[in-house]
C-alpha positions in Angstrom: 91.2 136.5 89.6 93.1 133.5 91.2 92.5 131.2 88.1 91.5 131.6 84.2 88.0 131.9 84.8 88.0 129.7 81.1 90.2 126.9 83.4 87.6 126.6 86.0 84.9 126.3 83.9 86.9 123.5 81.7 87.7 121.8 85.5 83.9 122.1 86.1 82.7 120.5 82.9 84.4 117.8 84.2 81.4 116.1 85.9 79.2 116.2 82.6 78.2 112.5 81.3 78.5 113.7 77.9 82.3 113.9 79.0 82.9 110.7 80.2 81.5 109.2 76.8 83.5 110.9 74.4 86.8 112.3 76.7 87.8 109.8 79.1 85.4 107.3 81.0 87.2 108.3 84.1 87.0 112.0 83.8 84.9 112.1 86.6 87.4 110.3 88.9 90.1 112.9 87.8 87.7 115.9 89.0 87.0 114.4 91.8 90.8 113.1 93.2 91.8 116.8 92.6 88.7 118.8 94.3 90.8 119.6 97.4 93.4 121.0 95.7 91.0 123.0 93.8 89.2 123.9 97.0 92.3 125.1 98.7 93.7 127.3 95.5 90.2 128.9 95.3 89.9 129.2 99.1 87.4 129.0 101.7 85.4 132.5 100.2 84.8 130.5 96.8 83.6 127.4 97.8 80.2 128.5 96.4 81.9 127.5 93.0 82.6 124.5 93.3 79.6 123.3 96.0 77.5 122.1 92.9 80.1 120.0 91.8 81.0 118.7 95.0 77.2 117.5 95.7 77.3 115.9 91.3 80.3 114.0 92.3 78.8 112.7 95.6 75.9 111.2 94.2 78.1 109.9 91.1 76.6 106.3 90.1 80.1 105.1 89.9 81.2 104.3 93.7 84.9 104.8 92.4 84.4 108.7 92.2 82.0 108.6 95.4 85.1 106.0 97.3 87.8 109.1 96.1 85.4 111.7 98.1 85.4 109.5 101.2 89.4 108.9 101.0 89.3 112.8 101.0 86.5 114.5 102.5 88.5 115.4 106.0 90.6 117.1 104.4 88.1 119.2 102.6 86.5 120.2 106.0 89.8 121.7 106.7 90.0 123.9 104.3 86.4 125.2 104.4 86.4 125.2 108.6 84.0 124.2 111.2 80.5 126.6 109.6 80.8 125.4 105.8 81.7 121.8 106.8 78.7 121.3 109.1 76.7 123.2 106.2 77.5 121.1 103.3 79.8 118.3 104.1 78.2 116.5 107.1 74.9 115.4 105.0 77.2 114.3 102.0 79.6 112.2 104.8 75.8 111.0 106.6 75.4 109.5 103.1 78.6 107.5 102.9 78.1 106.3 106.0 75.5 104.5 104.6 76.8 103.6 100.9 79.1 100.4 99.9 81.8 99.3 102.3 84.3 100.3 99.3 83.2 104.0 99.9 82.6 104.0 103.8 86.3 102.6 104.3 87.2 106.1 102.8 85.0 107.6 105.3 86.0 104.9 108.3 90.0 105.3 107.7 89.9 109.6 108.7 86.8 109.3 110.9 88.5 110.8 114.0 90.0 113.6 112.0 86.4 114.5 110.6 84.8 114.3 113.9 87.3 116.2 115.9 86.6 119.2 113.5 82.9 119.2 114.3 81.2 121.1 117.1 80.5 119.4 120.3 77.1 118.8 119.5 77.0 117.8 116.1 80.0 115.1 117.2 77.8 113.8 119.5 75.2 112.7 116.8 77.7 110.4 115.4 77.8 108.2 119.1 74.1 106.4 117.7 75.9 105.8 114.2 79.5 104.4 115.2 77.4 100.6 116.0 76.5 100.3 111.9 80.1 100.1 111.4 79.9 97.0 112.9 77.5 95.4 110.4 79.3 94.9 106.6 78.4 94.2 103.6 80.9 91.2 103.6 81.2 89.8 106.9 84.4 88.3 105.6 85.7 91.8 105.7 87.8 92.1 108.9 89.7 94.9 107.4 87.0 97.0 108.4 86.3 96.3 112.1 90.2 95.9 112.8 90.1 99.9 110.8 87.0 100.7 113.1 89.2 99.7 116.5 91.6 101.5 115.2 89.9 104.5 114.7 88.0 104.2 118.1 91.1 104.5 120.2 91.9 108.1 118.6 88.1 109.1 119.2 88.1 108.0 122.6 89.7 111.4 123.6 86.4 113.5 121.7 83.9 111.9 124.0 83.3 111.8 127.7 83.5 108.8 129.9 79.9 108.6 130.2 79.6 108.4 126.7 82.3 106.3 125.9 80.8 103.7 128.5 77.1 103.8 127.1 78.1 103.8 123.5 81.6 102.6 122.9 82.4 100.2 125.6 79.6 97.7 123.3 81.2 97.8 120.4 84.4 97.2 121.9 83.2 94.1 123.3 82.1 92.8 120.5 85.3 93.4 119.0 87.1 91.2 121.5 84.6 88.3 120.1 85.4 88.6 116.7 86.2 85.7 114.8 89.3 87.2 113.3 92.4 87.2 115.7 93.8 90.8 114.4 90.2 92.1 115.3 90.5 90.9 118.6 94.1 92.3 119.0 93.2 95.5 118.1 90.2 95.7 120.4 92.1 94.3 123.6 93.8 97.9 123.0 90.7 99.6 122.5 89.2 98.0 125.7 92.9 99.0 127.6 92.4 102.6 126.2 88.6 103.0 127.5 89.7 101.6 131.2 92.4 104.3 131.2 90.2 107.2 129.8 87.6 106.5 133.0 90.6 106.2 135.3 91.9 109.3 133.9 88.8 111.1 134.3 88.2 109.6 137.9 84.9 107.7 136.4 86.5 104.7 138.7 82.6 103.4 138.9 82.2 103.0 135.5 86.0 101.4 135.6 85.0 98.6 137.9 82.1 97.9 136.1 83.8 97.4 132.9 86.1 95.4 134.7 83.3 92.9 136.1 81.8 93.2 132.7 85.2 91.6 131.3 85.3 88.8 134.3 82.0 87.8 133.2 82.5 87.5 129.6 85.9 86.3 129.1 87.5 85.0 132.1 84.3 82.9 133.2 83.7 82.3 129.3 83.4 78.3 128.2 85.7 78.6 125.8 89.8 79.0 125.6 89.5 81.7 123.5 87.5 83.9 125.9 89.6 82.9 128.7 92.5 84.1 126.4 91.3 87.1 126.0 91.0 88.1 129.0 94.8 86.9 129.8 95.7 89.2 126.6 93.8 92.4 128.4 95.6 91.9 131.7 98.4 91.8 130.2 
């Protein structure tokens, strides 16, 4: 009774190949830019409507319709809440963690706003998988690690220092090496950010060892460029 039940059915015939052939080759794209907005007119209670549809579009062969999923799928776990999102939208955001870099960029861009919507627990998971963001299919795109720096410095605050120092601290470092200078801009930030979460948190051990990690690296490093970097960070 909140739609046509005939203009639900016409929005969920949307994902049929048949469609695409003889409609519009990018029908599929359509259904799947305006899902949220569906989502959010039918509300949380429905969801079981369009759940099928969500999971057709998410294994879509074309990475276009699977990339607008990723763009969007954080703000589809706000509109179903905490239970439905860690029910049906965490395996489907596990899998384009793993997909092209065109789709995980969707994924990579909102990351903190996905994971700060997550329980505790589940979050917590997502420590082991942050390194593979690292690794890309081009290594020529720095777009992505300078987006992953980004987004580490807004998910800094979801984690505890312990965490942050075993997991995070890593990749940061190997962010400062990058051979892309906006990288390494970025992750002098990042690195600035973790040192003030311990200090904040009075984890002043895990501080100074960071610190003397940093000495080692950069200021004793062979080249200019390490030695640089650590000038950029003190400052």
């Amino acid at each position: 009774d909140i739609i046509p039940q005939p203009l639900l059915d016409q929005y969920l015939s949307m994902t049929d190949p048949a469609r695409a052939q003889t409609v519009d080759t990018e029908i599929a794209k359509h259904c799947a830019y305006s899902l949220p907005g569906v989502a959010l007119t039918l509300g949380r209670q429905n969801w079981h409507c369009l759940k099928d549809t969500y999971e057709t579009l998410a294994s879509d062969v074309q990475w276009k319709v699977r990339r607008t999923l990723a763009f969007s799928i954080h703000e589809l776990a706000v509109i179903l809440g905490d239970q439905l999102t860690a029910a049906d939208l965490v395996p489907i955001f596990n899998g384009f963690l793993k997909d092209l870099d065109e789709v995980r960029i969707g994924v990579l861009k909102h990351l903190y706003d996905f994971l700060k919507l997550l329980h505790a627990d589940k979050r917590r998971e997502y420590l082991y998988q942050l390194q593979e963001f690292v690794v890309t299919d081009n290594s020529r795109n720095w777009r992505f690690r300078y987006e992953l720096a980004e987004q580490l410095i807004l998910i800094l605050e979801l984690y505890n220092p312990n965490d942050v120092y075993d997991y995070l601290r890593d990749i940061a470092l190997t962010l400062c090496s990058d051979k892309v200078s906006e990288v390494r801009w970025i992750s002098f930030k990042l690195v600035v950010a973790i040192l003030q979460k311990f200090y904040a948190n009075n984890a002043n051990a895990l501080g100074l060892n960071l610190i003397n990690e940093l000495v080692v690296r950069f200021r004793h490093c062979s080249k200019w460029v390490g030695r640089q970097a650590f000038a950029f960070i003190c400052q």
